[in-house]
MITORKOL-392013 format. One record per residue: x, y, z of N, C-alpha, C, CB in turn; residue in one letter. Coordinates in steps of 0.02 Angstrom, whole numbers, padded with zeros to 5 digits, always signed. Glycine has a CB too. Layout:
XYZXYZXYZXYZA
...
END
This chain:
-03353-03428-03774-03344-03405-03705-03295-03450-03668-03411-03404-03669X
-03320-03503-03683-03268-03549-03642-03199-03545-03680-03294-03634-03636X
-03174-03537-03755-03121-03533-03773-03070-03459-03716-03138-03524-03858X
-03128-03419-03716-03099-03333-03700-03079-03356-03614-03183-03245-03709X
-03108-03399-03581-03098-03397-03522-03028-03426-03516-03150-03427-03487X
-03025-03495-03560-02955-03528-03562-02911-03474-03563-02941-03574-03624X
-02917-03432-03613-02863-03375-03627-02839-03331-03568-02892-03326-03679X
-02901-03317-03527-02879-03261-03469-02837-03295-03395-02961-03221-03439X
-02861-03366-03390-02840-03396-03348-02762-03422-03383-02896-03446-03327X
-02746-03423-03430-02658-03420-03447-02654-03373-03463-02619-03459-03496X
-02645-03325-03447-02620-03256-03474-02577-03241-03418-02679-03194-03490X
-02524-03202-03438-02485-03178-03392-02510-03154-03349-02448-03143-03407X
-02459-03160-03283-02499-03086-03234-02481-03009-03235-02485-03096-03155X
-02529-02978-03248-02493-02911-03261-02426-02866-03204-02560-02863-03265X
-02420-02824-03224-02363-02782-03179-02300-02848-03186-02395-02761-03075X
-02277-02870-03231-02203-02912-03236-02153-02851-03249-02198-02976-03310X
-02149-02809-03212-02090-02775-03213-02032-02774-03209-02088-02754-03195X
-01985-02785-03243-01908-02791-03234-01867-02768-03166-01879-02749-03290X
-01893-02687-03194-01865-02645-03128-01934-02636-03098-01821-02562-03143X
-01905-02654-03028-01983-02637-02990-01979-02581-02956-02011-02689-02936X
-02014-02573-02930-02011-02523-02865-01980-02515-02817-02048-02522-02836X
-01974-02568-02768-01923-02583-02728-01870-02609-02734-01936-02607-02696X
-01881-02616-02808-01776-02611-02833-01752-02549-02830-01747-02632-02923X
-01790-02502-02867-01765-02437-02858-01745-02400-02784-01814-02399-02890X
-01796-02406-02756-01798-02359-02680-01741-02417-02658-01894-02353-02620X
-01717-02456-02687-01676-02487-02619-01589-02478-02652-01705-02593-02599X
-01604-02498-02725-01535-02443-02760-01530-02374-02730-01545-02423-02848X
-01591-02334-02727-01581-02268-02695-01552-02258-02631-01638-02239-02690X
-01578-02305-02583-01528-02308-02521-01466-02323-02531-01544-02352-02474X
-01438-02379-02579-01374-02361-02595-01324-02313-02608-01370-02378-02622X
-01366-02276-02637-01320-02209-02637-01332-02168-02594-01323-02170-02691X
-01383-02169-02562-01401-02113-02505-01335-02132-02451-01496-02127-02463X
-01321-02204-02422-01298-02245-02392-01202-02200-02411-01330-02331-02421X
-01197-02198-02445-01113-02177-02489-01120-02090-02471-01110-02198-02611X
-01169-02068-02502-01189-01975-02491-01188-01976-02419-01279-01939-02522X
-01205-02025-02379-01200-01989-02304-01104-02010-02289-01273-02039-02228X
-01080-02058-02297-00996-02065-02265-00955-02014-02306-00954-02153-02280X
-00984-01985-02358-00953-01921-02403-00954-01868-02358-00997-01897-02474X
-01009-01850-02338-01032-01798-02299-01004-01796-02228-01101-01801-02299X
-00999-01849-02183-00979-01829-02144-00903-01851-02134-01021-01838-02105X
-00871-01874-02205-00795-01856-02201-00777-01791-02234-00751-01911-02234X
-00821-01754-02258-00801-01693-02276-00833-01627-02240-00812-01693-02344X
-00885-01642-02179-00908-01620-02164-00884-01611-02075-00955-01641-02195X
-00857-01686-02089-00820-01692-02000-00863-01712-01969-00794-01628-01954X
-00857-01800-01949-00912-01832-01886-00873-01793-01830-00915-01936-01870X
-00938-01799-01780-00931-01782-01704-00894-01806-01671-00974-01790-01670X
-00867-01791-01606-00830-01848-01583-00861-01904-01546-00783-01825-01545X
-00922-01871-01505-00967-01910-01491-00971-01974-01509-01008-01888-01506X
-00989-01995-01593-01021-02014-01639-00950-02084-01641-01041-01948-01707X
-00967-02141-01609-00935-02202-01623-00895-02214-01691-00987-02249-01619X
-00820-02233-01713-00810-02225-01759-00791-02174-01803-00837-02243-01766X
-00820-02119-01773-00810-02051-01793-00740-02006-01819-00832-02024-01740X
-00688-02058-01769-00616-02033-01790-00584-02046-01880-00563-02079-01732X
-00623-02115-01873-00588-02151-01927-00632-02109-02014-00609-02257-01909X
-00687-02073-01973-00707-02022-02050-00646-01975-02072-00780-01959-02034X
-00612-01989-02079-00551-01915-02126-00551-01935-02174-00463-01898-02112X
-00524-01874-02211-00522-01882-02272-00480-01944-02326-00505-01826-02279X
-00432-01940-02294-00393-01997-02308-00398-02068-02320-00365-01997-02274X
-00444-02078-02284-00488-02146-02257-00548-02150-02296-00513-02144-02176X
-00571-02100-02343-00645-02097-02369-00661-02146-02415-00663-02033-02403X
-00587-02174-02472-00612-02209-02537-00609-02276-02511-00565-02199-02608X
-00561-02291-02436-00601-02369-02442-00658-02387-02390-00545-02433-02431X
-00683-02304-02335-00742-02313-02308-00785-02338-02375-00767-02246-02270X
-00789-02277-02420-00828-02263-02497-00823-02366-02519-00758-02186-02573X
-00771-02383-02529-00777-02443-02553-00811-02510-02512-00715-02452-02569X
-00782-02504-02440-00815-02553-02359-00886-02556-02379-00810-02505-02264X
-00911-02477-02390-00990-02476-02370-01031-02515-02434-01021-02385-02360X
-00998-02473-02480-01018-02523-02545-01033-02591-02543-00968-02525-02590X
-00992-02616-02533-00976-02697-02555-01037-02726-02459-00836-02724-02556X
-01034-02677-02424-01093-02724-02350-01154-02695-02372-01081-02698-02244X
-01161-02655-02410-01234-02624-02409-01249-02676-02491-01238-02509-02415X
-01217-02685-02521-01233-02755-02578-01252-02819-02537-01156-02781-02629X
-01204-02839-02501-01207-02891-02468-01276-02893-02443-01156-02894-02421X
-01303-02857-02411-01345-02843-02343-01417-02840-02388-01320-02756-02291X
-01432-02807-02437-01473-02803-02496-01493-02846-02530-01455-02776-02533X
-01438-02880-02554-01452-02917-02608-01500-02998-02582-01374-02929-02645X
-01525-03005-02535-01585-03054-02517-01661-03016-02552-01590-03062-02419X
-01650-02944-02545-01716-02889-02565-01710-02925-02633-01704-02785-02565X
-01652-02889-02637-01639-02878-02724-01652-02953-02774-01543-02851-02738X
-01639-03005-02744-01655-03074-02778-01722-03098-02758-01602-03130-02760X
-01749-03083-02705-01820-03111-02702-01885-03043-02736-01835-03133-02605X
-01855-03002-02740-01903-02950-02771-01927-02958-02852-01865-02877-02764X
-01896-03026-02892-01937-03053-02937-02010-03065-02936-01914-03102-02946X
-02065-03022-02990-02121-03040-02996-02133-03126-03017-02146-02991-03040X
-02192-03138-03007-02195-03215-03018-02207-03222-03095-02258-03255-02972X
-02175-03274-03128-02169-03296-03194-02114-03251-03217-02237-03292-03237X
-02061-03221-03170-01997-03207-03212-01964-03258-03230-01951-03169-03182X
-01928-03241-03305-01880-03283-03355-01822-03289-03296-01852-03237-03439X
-01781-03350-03333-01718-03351-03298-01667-03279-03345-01682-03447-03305X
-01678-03264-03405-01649-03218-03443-01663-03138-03398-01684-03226-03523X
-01725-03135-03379-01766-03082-03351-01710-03072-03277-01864-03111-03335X
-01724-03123-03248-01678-03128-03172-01606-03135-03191-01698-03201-03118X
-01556-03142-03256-01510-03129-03245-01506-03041-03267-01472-03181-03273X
-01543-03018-03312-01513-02951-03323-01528-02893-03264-01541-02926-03394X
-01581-02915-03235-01601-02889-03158-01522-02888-03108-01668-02958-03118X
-01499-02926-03127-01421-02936-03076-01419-02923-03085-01371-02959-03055X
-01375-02903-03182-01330-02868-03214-01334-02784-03197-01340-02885-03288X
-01398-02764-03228-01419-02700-03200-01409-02689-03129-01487-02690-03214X
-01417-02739-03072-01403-02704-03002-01315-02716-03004-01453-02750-02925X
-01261-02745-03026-01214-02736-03014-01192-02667-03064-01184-02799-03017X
-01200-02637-03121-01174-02592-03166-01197-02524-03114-01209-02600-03252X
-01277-02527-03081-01278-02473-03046-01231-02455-02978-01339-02473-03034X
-01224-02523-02945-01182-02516-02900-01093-02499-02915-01197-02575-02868X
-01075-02532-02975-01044-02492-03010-01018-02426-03016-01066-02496-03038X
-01063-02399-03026-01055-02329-03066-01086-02284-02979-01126-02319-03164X
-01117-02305-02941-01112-02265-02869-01054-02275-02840-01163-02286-02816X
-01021-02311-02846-00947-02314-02799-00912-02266-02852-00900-02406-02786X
-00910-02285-02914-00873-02246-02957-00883-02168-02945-00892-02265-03026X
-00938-02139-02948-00962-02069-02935-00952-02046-02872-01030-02062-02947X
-00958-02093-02820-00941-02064-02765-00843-02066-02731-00998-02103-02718X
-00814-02102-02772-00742-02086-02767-00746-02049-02811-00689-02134-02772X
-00769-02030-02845-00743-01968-02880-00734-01896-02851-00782-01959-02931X
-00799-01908-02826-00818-01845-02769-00753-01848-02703-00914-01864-02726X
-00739-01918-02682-00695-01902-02628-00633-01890-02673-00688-01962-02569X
-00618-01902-02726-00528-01875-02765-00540-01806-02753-00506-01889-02869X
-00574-01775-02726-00580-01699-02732-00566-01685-02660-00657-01668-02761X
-00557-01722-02605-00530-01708-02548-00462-01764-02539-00589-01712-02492X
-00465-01792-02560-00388-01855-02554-00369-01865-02622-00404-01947-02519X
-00307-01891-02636-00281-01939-02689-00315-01986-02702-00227-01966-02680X
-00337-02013-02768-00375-02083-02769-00332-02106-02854-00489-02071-02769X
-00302-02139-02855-00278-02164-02902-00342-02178-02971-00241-02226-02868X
-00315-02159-03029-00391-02174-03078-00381-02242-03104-00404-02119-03153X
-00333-02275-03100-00352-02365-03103-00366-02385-03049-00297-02418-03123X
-00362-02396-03007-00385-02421-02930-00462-02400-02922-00336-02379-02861X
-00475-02326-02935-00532-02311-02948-00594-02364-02980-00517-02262-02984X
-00555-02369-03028-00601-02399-03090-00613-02471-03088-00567-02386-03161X
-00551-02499-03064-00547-02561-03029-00584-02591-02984-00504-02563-03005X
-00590-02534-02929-00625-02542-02850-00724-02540-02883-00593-02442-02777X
-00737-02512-02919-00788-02514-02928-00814-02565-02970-00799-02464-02942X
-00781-02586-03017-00793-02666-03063-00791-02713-03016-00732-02691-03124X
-00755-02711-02963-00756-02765-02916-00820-02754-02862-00681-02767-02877X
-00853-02698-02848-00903-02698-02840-00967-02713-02877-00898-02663-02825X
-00955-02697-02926-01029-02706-02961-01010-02791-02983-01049-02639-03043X
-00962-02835-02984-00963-02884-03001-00995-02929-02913-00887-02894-03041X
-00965-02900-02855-00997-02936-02802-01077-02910-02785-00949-02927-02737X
-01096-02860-02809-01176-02861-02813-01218-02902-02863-01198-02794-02825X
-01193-02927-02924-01209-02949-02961-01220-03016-02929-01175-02936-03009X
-01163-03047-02916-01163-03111-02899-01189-03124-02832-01102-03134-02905X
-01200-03063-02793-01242-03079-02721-01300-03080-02748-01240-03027-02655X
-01331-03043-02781-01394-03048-02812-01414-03122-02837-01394-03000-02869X
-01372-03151-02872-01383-03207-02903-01378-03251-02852-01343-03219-02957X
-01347-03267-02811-01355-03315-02744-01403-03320-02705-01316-03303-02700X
-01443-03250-02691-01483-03238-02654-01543-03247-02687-01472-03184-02629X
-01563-03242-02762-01600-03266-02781-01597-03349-02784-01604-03232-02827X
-01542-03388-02801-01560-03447-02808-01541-03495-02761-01545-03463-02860X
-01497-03475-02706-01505-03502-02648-01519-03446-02564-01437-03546-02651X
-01588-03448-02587-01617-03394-02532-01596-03405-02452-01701-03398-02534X
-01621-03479-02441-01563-03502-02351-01518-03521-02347-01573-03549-02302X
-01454-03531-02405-01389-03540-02375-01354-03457-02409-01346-03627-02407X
-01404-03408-02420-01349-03362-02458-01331-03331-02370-01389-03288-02538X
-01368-03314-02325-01347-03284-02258-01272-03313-02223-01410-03299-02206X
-01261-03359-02226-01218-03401-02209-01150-03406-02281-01267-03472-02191X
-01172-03405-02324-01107-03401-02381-01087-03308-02382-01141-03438-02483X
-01149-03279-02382-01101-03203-02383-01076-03191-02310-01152-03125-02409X
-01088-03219-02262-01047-03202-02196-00981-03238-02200-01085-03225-02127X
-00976-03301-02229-00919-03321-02238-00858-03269-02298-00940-03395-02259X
-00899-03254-02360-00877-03235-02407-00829-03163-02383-00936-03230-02453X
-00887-03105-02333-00865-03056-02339-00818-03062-02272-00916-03006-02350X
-00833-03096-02211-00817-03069-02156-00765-03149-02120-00898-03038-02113X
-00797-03205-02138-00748-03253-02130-00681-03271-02163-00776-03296-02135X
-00675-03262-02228-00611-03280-02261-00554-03224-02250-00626-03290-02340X
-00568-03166-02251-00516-03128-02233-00508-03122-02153-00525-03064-02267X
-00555-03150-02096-00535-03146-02036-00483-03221-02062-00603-03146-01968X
-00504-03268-02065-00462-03330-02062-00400-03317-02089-00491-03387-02096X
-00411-03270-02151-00319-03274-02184-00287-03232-02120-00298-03219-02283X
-00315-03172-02105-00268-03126-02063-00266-03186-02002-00304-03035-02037X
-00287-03209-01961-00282-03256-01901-00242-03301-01917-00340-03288-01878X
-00229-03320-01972-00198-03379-01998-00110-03359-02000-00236-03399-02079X
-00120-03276-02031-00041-03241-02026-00028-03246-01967-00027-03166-02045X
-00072-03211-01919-00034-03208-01829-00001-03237-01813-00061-03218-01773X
-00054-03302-01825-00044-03369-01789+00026-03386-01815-00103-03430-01807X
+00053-03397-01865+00138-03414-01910+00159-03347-01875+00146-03415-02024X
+00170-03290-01881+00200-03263-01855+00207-03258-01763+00185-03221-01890X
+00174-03302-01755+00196-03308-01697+00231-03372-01660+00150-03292-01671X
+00258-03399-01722+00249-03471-01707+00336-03459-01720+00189-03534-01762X
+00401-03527-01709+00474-03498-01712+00495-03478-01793+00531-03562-01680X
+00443-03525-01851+00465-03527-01926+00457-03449-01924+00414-03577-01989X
+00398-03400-01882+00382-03330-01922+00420-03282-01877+00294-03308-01930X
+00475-03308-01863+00515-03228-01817+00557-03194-01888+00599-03258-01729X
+00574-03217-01933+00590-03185-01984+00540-03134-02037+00614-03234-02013X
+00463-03126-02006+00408-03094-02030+00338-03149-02102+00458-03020-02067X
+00318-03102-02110+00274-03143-02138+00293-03138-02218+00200-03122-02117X
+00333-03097-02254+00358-03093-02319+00424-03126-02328+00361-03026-02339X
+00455-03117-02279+00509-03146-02286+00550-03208-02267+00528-03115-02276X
+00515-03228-02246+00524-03302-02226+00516-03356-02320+00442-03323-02151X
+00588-03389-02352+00590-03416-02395+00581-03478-02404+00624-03401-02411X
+00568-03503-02333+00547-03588-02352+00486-03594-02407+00516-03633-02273X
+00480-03664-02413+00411-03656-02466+00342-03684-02426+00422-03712-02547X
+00360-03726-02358+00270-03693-02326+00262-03622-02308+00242-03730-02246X
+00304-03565-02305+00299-03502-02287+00246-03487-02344+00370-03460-02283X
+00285-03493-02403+00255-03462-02471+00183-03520-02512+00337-03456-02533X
+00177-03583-02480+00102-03603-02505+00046-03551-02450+00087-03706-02490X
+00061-03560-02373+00030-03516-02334+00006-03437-02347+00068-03518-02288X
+00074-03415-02382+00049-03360-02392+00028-03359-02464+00092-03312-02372X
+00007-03389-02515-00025-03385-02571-00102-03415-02558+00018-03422-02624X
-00107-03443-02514-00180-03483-02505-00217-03405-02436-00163-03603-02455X
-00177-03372-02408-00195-03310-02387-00213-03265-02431-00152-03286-02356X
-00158-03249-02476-00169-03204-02491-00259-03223-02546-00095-03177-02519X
-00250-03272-02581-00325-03292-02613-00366-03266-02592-00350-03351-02610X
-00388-03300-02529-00436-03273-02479-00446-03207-02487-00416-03283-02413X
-00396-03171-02482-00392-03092-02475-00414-03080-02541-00316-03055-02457X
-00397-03110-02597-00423-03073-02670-00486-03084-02690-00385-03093-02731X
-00520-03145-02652-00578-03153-02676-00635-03143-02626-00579-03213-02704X
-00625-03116-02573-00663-03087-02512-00679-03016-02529-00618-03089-02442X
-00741-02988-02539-00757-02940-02575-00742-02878-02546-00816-02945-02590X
-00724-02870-02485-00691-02798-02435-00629-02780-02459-00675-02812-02347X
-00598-02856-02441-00519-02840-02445-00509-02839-02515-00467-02896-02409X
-00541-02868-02579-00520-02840-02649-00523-02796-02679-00533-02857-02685X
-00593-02760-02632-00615-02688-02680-00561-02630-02653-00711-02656-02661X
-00526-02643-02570-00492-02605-02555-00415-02593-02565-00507-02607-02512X
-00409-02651-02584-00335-02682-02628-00323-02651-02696-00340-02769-02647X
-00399-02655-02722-00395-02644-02787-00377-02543-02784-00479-02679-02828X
-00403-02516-02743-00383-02445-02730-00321-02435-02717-00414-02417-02681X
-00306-02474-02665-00236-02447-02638-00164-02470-02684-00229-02479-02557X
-00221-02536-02753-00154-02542-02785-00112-02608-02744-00111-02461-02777X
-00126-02644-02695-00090-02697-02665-00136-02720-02587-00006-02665-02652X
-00127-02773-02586-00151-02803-02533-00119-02790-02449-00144-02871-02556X
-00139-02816-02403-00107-02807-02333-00047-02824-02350-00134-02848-02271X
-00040-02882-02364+00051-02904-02358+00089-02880-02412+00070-02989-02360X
+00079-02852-02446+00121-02804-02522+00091-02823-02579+00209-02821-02541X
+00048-02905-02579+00016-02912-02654+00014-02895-02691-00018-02913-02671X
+00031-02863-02764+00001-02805-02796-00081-02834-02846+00072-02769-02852X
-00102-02782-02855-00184-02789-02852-00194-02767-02935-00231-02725-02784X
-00235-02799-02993-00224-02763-03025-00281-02808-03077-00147-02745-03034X
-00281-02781-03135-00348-02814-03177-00328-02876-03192-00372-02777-03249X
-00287-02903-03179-00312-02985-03179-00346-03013-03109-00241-03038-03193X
-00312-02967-03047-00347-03009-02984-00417-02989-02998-00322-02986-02897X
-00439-02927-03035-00529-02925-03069-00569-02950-03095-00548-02899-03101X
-00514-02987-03161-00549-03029-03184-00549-03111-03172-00539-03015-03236X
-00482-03119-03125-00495-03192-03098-00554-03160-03042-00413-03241-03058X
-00566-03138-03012-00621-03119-02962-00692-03135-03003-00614-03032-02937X
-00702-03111-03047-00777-03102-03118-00771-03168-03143-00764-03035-03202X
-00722-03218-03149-00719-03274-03159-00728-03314-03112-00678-03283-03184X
-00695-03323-03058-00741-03345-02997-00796-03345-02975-00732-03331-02960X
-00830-03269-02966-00899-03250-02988-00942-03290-03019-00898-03204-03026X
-00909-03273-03090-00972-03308-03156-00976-03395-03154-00938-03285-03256X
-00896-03425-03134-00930-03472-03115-00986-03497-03083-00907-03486-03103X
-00973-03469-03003-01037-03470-02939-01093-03469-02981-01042-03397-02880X
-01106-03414-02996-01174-03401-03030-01186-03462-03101-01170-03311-03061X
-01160-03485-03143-01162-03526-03188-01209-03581-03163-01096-03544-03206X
-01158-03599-03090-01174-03679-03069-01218-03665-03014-01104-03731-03042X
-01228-03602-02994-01307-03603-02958-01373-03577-03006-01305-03545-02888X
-01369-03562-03065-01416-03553-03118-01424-03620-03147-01394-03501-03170X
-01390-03661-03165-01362-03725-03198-01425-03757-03156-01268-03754-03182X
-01402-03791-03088-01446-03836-03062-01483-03795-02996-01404-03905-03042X
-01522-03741-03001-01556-03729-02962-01598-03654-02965-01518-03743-02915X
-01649-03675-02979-01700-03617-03034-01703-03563-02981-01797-03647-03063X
-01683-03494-03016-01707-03435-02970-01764-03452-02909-01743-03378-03022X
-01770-03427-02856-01841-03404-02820-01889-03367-02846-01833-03369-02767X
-01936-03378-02867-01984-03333-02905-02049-03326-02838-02015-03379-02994X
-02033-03232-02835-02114-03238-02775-02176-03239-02802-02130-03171-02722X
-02200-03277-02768-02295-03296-02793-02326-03251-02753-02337-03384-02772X
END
């Protein structure tokens, strides 16, 4: 008896589910989230309706891509603390993996649906969505293993580095070196400035996934599967050296 009790008191806890429940319903809002900016760019927002102009058709694959990459962002605290207790670190990485391949393949499916009202290039396509499912992956993984500084690194990630690069252009172009514009100016602080911009821009998850569509960045960049996979390499580092020295959050 006393051996059998040892046994029940280490025994796993049951329900260790990989995919849980509220992984799913909250992947499901992901796409629900994409099915509604489909709908009412093909359906026509109101005018009423704030924003409403900027639904056309034209505008759909990098709404389709914007929403993607904030509704990851915005999630992925769910999505990394929704580990049952006594998950593997193996368990919590394929949990990412799986939430970035799905996010993935919803941006993918849902530009597909908008190429049927606009042009959407099929590498940019394919592009824009690897670069999504690679920044859900890795928000996932942040948010699991650094739960109070991930609020503060994805506000910087998504919404600070590309305000700073664009503020950073103004600012030179408004200054006497930028009356010749922001490409064309040949000195060589013109061109470290604008390579440490444009970075920013490739590895800021808005402006890459929308780069990666349009095929080139704000200032002409061109965009293409290496800025993807230096992006997935940047990535996998992050995640390496926050797996490395600092164990998932596991909820009790």
């Amino acid at each position: 008896m006393a051996a059998e009790s040892i046994e029940l008191e280490q025994a796993p806890p049951r329900g260790n589910a990989l995919i849980t429940r509220r992984l799913v319903w909250s992947l499901g809002a992901v796409a629900l989230g994409q099915a509604l900016v489909v709908s009412a760019a093909a359906l026509g927002a109101p005018a009423w309706l704030p924003g409403g102009a900027a639904l056309q058709p034209a505008a759909l694959p990098g709404l389709l891509a914007g929403t993607a990459v904030a509704l990851a962002l915005l999630l992925a605290p769910a999505w990394g603390e929704a580990a049952p207790a006594g998950e593997t670190r193996g368990a919590f990485l394929i949990r990412a993996g799986f939430v970035g391949c799905w996010q993935a393949a919803a941006c993918a499916y849902f530009l597909l649906i908008a190429s049927r009202m606009t042009p959407v290039d099929a590498g940019g396509l394919t592009r824009a969505s690897a670069s999504v499912g690679l920044c859900a992956m890795l928000a996932v993984l942040l948010a699991g293993c650094w739960p109070r500084a991930y609020p503060g690194v994805a506000l910087f990630w998504a919404v600070g580095a590309p305000m700073s690069a664009y503020l950073v252009a103004e600012l030179f172009r408004s200054t006497p070196p930028g009356y010749m514009g922001w490409s064309a100016n040949p000195s060589a602080e013109a061109a470290t400035l604008r390579t440490w911009v444009d970075a920013l821009l490739r590895l800021s998850p808005g402006t890459a996934a929308v780069g990666q569509l349009e095929g080139q960045l704000p200032g002409g960049v061109p965009m293409g599967w290496t800025q993807v996979g230096v992006f997935g390499l940047a990535g996998g580092a992050v995640a390496f050296l926050a797996l490395r020295f600092t164990p998932p959050r596991r909820a009790q």
